[in-house]
N, CA, C and O atoms as a Tripos MOL2 file, in Angstrom:
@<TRIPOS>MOLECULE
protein
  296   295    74     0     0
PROTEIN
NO_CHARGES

@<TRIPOS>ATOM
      1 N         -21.4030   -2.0200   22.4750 N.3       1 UNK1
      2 CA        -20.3040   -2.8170   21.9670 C.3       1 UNK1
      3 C         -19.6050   -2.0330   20.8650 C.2       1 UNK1
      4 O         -20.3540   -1.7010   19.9460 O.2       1 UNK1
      5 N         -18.6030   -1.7440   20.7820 N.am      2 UNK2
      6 CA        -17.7110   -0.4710   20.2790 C.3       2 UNK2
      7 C         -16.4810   -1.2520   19.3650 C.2       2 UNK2
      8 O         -15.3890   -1.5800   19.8290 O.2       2 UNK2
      9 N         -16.8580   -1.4310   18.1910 N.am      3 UNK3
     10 CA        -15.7330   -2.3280   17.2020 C.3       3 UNK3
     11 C         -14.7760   -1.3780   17.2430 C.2       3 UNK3
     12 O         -14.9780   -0.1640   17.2550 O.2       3 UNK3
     13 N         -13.2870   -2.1630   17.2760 N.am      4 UNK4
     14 CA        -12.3530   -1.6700   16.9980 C.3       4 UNK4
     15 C         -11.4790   -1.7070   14.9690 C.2       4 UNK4
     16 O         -11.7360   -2.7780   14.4190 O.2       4 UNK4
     17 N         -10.9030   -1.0430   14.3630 N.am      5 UNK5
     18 CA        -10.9250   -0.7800   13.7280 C.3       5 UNK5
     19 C          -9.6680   -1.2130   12.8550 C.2       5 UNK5
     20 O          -8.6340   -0.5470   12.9000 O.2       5 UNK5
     21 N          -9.8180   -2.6910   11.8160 N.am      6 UNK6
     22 CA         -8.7090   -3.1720   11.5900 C.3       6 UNK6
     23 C          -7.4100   -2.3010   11.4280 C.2       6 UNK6
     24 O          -7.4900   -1.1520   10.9930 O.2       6 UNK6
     25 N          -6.2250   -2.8610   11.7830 N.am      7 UNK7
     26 CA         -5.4350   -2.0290   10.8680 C.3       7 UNK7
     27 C          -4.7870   -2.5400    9.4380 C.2       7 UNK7
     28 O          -4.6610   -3.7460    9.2280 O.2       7 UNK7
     29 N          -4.3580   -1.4880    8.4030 N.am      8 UNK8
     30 CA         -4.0220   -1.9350    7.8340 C.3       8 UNK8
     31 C          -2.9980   -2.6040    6.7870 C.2       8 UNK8
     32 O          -2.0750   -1.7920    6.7370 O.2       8 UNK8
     33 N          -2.6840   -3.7110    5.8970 N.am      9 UNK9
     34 CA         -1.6080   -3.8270    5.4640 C.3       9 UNK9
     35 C          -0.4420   -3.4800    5.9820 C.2       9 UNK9
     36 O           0.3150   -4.0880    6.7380 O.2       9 UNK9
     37 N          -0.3660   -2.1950    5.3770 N.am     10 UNK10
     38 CA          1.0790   -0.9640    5.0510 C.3      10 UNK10
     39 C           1.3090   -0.5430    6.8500 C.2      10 UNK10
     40 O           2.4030   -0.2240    7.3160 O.2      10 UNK10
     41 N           0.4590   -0.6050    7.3850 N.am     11 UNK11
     42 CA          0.8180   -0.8660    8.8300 C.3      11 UNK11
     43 C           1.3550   -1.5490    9.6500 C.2      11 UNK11
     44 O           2.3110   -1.2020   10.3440 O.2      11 UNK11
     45 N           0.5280   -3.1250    9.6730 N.am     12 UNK12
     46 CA          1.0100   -3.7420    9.9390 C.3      12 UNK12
     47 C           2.5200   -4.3480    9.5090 C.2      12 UNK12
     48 O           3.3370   -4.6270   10.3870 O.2      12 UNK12
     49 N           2.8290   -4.5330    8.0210 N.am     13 UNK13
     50 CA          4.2370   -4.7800    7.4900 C.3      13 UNK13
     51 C           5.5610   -4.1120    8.1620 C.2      13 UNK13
     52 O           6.6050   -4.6090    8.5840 O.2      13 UNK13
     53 N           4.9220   -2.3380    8.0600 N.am     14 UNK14
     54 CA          5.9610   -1.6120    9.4030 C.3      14 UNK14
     55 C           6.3690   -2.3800   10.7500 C.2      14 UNK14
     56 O           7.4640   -2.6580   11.2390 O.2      14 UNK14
     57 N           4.7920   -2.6540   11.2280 N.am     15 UNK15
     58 CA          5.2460   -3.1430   12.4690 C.3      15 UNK15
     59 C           5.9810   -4.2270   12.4680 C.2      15 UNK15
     60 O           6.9210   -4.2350   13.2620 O.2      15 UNK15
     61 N           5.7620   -5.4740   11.5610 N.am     16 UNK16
     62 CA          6.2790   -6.3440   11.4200 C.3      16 UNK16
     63 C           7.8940   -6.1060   11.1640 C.2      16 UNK16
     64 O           8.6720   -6.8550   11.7570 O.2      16 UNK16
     65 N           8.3650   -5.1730   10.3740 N.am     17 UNK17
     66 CA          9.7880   -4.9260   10.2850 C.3      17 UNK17
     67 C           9.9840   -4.5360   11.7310 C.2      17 UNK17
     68 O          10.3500   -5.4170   12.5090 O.2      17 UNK17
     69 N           9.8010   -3.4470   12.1240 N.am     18 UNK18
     70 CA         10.2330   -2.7610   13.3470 C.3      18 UNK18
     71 C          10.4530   -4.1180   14.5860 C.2      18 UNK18
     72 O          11.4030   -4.0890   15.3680 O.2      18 UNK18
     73 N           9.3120   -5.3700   14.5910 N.am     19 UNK19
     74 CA          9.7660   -6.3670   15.1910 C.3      19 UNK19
     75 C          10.8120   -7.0360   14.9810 C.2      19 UNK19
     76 O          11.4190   -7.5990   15.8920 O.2      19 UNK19
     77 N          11.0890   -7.0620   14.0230 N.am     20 UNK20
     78 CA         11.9270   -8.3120   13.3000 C.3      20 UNK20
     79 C          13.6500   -7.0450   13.5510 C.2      20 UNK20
     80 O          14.6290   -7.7840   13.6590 O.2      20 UNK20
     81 N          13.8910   -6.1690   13.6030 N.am     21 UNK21
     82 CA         14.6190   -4.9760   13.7060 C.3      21 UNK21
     83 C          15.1410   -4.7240   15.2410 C.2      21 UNK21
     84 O          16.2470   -4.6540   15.7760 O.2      21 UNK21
     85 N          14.1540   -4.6520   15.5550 N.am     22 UNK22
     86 CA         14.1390   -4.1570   17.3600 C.3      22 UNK22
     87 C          14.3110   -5.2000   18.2040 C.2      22 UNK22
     88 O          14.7450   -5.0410   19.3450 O.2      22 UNK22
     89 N          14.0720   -6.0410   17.8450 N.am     23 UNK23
     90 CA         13.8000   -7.2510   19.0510 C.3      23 UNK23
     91 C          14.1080   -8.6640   18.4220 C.2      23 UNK23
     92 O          13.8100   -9.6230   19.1330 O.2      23 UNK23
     93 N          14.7290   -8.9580   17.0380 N.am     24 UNK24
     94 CA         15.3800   -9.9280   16.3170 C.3      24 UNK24
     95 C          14.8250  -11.0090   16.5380 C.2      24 UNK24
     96 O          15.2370  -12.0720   17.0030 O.2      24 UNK24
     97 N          13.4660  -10.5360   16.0260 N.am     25 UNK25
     98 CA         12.3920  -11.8800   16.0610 C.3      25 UNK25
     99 C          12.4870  -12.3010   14.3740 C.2      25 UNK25
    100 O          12.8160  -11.6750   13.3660 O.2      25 UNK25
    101 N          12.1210  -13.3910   14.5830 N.am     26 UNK26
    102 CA         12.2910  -13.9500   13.0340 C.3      26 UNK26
    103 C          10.7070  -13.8060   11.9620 C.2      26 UNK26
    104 O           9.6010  -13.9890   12.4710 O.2      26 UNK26
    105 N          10.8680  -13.4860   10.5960 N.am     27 UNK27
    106 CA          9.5340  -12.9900   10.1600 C.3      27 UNK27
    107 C           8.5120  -13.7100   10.2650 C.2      27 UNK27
    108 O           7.3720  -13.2470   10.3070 O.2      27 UNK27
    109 N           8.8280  -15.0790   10.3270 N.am     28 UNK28
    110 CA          7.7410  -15.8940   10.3580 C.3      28 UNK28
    111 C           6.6330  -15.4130   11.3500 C.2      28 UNK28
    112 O           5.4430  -15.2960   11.0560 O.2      28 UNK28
    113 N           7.2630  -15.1200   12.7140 N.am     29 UNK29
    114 CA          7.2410  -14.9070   14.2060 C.3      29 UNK29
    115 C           6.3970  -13.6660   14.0970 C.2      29 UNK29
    116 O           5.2020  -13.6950   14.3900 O.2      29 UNK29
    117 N           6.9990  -12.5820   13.6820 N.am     30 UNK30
    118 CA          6.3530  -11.9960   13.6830 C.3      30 UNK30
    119 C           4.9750  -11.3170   12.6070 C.2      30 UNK30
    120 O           4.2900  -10.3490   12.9400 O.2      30 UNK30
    121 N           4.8540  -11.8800   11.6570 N.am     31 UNK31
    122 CA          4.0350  -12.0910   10.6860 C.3      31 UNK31
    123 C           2.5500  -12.9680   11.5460 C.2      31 UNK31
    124 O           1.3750  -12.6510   11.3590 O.2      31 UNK31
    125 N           2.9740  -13.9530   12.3620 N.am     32 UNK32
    126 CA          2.3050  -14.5250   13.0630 C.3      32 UNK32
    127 C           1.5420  -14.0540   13.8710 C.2      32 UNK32
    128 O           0.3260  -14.2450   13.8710 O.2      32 UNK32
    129 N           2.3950  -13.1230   14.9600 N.am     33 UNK33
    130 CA          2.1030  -12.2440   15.8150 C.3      33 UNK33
    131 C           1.0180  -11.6120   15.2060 C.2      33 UNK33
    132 O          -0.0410  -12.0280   15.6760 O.2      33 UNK33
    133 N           0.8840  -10.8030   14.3800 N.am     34 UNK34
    134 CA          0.4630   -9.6330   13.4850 C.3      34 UNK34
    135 C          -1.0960   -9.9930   12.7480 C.2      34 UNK34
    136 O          -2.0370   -9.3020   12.3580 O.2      34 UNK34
    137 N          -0.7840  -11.5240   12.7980 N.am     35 UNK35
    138 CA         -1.6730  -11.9380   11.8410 C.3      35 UNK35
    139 C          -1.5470  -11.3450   10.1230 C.2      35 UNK35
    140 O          -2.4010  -11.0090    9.3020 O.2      35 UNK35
    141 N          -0.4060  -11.4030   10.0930 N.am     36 UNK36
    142 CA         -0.3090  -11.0900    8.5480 C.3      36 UNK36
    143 C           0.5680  -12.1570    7.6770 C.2      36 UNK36
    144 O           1.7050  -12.5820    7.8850 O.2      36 UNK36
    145 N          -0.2050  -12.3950    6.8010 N.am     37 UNK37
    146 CA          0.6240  -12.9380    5.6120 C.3      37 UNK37
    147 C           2.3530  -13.0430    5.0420 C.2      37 UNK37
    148 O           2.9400  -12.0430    4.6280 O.2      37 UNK37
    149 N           2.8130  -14.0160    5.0930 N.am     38 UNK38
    150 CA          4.1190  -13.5010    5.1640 C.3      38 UNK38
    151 C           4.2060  -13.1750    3.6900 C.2      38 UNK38
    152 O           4.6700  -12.0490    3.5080 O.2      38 UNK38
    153 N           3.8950  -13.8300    2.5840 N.am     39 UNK39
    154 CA          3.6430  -12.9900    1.0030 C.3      39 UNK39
    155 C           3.1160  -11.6110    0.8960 C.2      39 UNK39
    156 O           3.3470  -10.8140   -0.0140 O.2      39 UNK39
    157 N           2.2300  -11.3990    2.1530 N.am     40 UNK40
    158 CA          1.7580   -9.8450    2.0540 C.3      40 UNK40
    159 C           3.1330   -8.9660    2.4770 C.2      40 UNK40
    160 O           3.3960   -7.9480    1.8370 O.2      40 UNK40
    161 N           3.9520   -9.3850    3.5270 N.am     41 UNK41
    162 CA          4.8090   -9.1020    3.9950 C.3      41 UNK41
    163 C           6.4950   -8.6740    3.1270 C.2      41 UNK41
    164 O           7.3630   -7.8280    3.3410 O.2      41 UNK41
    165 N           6.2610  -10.0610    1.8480 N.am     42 UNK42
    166 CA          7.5240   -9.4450    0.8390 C.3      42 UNK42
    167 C           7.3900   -8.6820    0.0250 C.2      42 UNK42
    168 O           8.2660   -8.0250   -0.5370 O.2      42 UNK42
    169 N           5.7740   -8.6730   -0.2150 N.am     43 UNK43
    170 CA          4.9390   -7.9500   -1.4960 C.3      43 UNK43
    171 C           5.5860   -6.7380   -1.8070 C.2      43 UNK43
    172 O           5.6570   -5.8840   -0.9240 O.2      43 UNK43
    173 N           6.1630   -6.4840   -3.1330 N.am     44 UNK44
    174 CA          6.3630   -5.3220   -3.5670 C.3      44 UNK44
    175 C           5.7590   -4.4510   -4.7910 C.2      44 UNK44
    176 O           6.5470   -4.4700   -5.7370 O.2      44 UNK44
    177 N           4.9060   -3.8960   -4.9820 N.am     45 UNK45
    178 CA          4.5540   -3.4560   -5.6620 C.3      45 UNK45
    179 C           5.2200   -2.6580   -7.2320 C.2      45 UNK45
    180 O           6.0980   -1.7940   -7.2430 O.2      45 UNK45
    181 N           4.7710   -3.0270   -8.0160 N.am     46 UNK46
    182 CA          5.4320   -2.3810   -9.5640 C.3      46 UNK46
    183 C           4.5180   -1.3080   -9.7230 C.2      46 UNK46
    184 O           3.2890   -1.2560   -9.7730 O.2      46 UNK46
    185 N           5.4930   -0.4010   -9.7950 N.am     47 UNK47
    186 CA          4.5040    1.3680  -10.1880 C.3      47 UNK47
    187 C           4.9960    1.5160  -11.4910 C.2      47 UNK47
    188 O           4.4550    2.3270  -12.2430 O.2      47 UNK47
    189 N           5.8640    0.9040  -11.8270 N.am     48 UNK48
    190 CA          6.2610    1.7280  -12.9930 C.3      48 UNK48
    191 C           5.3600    0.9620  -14.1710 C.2      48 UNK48
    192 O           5.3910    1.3300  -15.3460 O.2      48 UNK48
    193 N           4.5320   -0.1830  -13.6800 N.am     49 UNK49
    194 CA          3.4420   -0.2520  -15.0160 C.3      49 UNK49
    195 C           2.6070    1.2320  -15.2520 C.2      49 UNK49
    196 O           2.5730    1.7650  -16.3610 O.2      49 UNK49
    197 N           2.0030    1.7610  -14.1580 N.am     50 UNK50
    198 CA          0.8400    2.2180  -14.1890 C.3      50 UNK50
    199 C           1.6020    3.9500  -15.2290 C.2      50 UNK50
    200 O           0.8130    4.7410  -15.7450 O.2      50 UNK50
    201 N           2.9300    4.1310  -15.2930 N.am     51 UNK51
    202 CA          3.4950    5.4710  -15.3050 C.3      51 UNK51
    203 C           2.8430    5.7840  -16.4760 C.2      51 UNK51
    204 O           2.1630    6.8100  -16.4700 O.2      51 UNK51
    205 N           2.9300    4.7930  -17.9810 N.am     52 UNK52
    206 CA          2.0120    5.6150  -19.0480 C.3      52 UNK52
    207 C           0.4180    5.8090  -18.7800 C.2      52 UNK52
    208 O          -0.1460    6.7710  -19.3020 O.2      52 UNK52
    209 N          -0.1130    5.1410  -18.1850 N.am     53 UNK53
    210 CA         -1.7610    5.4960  -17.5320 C.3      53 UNK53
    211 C          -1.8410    6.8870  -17.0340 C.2      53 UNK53
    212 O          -2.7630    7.6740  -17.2450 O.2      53 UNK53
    213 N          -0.6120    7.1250  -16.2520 N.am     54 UNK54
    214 CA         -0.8320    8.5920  -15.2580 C.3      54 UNK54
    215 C          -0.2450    9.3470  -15.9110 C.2      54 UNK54
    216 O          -0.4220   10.4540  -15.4030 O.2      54 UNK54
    217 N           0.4520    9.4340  -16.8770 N.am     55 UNK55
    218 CA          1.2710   10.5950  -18.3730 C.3      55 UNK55
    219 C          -0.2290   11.1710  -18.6720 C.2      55 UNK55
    220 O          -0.7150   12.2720  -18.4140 O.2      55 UNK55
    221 N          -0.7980    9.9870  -19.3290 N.am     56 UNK56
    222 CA         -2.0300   10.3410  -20.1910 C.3      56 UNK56
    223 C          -3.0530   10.8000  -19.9560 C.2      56 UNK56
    224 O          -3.7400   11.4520  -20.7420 O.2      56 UNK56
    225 N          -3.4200   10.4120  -18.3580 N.am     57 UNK57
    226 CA         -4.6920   10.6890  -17.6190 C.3      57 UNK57
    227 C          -4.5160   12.6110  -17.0320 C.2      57 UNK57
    228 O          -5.3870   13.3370  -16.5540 O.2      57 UNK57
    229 N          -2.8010   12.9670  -17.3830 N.am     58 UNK58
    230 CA         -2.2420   14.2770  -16.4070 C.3      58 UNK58
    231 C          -2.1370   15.0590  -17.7070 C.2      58 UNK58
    232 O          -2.2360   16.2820  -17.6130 O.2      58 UNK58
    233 N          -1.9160   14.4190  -19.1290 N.am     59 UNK59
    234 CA         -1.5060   15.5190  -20.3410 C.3      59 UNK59
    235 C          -3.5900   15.8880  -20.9680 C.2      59 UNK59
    236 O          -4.0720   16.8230  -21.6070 O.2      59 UNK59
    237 N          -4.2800   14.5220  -20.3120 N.am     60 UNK60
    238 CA         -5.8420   14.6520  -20.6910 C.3      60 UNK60
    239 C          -6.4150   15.4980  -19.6060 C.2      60 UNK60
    240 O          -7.2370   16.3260  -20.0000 O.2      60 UNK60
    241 N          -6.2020   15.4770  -18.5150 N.am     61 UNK61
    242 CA         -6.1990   17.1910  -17.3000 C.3      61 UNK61
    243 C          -5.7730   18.3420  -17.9090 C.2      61 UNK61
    244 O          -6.5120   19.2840  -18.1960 O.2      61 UNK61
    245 N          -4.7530   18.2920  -18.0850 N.am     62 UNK62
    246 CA         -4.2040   19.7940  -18.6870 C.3      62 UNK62
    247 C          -4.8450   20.4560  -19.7940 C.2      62 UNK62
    248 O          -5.2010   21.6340  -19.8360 O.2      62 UNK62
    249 N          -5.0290   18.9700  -21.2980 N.am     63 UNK63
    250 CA         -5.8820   19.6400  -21.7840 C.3      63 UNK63
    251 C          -7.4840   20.1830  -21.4610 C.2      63 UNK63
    252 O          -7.9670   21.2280  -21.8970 O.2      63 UNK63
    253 N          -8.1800   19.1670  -20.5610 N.am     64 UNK64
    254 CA         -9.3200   19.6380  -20.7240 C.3      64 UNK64
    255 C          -9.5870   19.7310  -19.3720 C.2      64 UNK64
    256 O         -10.1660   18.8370  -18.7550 O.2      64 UNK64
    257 N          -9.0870   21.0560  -18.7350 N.am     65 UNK65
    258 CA         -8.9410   21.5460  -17.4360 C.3      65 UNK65
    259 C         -10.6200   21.3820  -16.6130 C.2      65 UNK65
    260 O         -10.7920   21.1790  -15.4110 O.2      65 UNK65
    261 N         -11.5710   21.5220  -17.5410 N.am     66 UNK66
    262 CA        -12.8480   21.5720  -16.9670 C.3      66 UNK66
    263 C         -13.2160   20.2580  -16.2090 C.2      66 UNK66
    264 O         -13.8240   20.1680  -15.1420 O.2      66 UNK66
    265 N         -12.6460   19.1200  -17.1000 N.am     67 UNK67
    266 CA        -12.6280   17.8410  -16.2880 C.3      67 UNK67
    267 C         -12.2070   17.6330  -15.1180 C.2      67 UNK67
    268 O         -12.7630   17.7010  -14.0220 O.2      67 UNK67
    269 N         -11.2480   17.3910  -15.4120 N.am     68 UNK68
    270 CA        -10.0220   17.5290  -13.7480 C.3      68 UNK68
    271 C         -10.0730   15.6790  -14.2090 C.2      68 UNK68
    272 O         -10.7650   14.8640  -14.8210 O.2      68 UNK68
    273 N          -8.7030   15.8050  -13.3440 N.am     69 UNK69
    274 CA         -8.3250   14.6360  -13.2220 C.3      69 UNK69
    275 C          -9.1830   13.3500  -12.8520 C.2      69 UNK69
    276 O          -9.5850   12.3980  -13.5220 O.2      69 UNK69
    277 N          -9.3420   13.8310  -11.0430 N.am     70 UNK70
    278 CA        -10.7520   12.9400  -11.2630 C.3      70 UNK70
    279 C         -11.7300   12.1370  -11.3640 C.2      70 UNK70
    280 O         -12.0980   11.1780  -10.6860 O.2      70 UNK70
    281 N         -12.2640   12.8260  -12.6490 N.am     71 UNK71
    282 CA        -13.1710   12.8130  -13.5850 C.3      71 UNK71
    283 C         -12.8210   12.0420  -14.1610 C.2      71 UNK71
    284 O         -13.2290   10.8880  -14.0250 O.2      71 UNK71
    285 N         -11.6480   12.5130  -15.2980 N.am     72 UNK72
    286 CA        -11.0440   11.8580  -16.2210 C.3      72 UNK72
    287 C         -10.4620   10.0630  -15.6770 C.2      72 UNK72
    288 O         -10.5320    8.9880  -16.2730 O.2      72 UNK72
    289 N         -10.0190   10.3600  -14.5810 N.am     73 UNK73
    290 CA         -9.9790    8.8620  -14.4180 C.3      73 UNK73
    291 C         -11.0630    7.9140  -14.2910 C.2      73 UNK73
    292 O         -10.8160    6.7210  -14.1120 O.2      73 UNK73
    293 N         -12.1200    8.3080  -14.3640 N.am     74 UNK74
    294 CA        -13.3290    7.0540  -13.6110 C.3      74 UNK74
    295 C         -13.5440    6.7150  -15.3740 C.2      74 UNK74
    296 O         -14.3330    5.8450  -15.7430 O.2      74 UNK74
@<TRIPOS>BOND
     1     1     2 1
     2     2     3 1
     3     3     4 2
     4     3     5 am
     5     5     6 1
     6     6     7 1
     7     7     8 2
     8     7     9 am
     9     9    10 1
    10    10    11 1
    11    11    12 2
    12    11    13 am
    13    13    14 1
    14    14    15 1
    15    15    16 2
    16    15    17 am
    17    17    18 1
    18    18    19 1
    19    19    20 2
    20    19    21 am
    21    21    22 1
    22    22    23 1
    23    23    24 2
    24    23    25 am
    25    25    26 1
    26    26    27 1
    27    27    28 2
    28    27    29 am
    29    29    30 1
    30    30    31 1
    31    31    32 2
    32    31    33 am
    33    33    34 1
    34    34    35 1
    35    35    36 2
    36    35    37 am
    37    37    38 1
    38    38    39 1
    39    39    40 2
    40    39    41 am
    41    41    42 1
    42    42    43 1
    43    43    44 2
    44    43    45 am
    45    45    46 1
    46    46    47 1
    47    47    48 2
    48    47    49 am
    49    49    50 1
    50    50    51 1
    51    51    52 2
    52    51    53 am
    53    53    54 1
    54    54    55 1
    55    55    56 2
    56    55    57 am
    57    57    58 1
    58    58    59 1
    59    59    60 2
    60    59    61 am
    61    61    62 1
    62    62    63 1
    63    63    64 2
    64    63    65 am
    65    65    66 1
    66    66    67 1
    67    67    68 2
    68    67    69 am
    69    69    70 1
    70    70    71 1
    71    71    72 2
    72    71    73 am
    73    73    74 1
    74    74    75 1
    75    75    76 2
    76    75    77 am
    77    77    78 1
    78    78    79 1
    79    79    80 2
    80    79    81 am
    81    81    82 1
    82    82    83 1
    83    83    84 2
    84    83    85 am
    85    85    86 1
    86    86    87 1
    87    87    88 2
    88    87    89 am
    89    89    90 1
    90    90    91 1
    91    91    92 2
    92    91    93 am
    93    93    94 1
    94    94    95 1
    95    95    96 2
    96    95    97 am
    97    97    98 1
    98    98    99 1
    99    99   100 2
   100    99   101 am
   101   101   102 1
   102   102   103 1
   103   103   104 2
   104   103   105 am
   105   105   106 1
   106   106   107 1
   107   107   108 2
   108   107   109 am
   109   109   110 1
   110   110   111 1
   111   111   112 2
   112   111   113 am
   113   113   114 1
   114   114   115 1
   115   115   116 2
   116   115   117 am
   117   117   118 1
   118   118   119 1
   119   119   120 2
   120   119   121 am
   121   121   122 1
   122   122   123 1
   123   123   124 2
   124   123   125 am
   125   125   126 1
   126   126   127 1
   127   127   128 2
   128   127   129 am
   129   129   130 1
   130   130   131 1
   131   131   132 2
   132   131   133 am
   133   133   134 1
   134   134   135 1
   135   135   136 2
   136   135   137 am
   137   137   138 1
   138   138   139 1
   139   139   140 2
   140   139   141 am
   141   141   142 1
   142   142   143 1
   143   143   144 2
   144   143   145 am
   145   145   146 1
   146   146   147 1
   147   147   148 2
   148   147   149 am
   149   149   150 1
   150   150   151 1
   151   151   152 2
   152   151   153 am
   153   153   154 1
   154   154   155 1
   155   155   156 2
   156   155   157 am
   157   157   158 1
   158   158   159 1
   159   159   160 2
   160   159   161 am
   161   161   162 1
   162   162   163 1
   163   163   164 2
   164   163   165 am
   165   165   166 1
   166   166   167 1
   167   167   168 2
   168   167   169 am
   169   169   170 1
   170   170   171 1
   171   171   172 2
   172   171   173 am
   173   173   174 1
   174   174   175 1
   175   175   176 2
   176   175   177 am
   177   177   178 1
   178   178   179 1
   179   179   180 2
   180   179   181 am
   181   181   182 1
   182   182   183 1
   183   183   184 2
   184   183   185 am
   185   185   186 1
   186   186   187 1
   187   187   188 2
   188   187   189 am
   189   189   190 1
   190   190   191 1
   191   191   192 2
   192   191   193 am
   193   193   194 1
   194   194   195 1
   195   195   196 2
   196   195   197 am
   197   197   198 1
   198   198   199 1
   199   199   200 2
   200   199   201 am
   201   201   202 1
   202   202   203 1
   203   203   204 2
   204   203   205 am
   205   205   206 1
   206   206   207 1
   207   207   208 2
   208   207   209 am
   209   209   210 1
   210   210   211 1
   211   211   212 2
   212   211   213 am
   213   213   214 1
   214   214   215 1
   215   215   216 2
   216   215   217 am
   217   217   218 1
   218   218   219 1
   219   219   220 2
   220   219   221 am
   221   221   222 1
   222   222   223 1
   223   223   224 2
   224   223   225 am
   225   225   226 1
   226   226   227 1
   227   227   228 2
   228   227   229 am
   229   229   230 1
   230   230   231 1
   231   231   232 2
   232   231   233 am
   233   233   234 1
   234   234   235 1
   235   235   236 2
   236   235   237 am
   237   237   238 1
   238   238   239 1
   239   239   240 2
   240   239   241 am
   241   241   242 1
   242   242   243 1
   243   243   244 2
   244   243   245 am
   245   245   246 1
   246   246   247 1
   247   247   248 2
   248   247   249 am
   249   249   250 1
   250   250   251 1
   251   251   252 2
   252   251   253 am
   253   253   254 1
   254   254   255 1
   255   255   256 2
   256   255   257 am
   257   257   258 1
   258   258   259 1
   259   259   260 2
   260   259   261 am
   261   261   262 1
   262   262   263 1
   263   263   264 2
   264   263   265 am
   265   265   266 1
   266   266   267 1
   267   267   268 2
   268   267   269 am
   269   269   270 1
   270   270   271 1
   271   271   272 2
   272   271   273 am
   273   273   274 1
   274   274   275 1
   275   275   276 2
   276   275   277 am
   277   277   278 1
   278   278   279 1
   279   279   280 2
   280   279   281 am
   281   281   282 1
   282   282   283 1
   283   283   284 2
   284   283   285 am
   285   285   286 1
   286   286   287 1
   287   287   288 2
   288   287   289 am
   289   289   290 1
   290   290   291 1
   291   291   292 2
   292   291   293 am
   293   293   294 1
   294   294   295 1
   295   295   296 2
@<TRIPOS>SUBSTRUCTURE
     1 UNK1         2 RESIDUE 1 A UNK
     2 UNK2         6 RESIDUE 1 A UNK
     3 UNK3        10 RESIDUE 1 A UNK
     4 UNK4        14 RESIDUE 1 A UNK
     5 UNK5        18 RESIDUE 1 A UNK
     6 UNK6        22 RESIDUE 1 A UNK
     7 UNK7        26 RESIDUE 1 A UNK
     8 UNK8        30 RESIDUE 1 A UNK
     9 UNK9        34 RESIDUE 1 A UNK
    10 UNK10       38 RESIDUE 1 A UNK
    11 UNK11       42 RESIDUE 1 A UNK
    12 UNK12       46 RESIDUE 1 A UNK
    13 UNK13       50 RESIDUE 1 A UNK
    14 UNK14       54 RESIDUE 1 A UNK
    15 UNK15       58 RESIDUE 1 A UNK
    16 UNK16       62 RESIDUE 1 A UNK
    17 UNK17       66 RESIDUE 1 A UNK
    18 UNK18       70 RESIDUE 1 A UNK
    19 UNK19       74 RESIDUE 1 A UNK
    20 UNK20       78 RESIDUE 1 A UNK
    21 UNK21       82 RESIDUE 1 A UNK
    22 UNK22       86 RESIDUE 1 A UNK
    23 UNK23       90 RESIDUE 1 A UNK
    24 UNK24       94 RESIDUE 1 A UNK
    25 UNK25       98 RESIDUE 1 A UNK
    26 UNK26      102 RESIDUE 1 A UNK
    27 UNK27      106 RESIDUE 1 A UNK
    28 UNK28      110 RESIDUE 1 A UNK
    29 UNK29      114 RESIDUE 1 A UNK
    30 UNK30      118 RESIDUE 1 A UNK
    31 UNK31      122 RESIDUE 1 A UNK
    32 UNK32      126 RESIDUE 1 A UNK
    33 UNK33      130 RESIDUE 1 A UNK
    34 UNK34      134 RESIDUE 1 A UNK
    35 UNK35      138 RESIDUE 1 A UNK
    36 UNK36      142 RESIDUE 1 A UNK
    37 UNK37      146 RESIDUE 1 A UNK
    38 UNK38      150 RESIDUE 1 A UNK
    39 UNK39      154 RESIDUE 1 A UNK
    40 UNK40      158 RESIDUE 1 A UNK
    41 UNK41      162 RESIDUE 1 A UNK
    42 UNK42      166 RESIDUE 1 A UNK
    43 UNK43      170 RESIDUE 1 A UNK
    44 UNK44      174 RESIDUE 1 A UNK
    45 UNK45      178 RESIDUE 1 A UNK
    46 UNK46      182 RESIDUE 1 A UNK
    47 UNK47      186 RESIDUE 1 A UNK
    48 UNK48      190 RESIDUE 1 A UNK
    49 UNK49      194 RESIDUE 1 A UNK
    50 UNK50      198 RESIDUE 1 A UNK
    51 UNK51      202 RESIDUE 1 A UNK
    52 UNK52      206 RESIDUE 1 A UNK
    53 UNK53      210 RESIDUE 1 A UNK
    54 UNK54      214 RESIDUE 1 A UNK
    55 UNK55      218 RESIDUE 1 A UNK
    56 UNK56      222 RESIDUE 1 A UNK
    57 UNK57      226 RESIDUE 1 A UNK
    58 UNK58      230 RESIDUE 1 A UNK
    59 UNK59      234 RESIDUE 1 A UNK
    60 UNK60      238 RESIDUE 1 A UNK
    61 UNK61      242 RESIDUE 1 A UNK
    62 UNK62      246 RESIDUE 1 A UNK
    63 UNK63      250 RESIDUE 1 A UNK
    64 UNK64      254 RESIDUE 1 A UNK
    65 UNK65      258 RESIDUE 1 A UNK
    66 UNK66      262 RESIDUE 1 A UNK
    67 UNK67      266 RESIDUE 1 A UNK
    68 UNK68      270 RESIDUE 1 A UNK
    69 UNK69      274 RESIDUE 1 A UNK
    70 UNK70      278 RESIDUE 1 A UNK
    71 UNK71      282 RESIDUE 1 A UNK
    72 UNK72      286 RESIDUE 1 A UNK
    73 UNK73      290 RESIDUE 1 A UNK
    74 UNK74      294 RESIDUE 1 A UNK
């Protein structure tokens, strides 16, 4: 018996556009299809919190090259 291998999120959302695009299905519809969340589906992510975390974690690499990044992040 040979599990197949979810896919994920950032995948499925593609596909879900490409439906809703190609074949002018409505999101609900295809969110349905997909089995995905339609909130997972508007979800947009904010990067620009994390930008002073990754300044500091890349100027604390440079200085202390032996670490490496990483490292320094855990």
């Amino acid at each position: 018996m040979s599990l197949k291998k979810a896919l994920k999120t950032v995948i499925k959302r593609e596909l879900a556009s490409y439906l809703v695009s190609q074949f002018a299905m409505i999101v609900r519809q295809a969110c349905r299809t997909l089995s995905l969340s339609r909130t997972v589906f508007f979800y947009q992510s904010d990067t620009r919190r994390d930008e002073p975390v990754i300044q500091a974690l890349t100027e604390a690499a440079e200085r202390y090259p032996r670490y490496g990044f990483k490292k320094l992040f855990r």
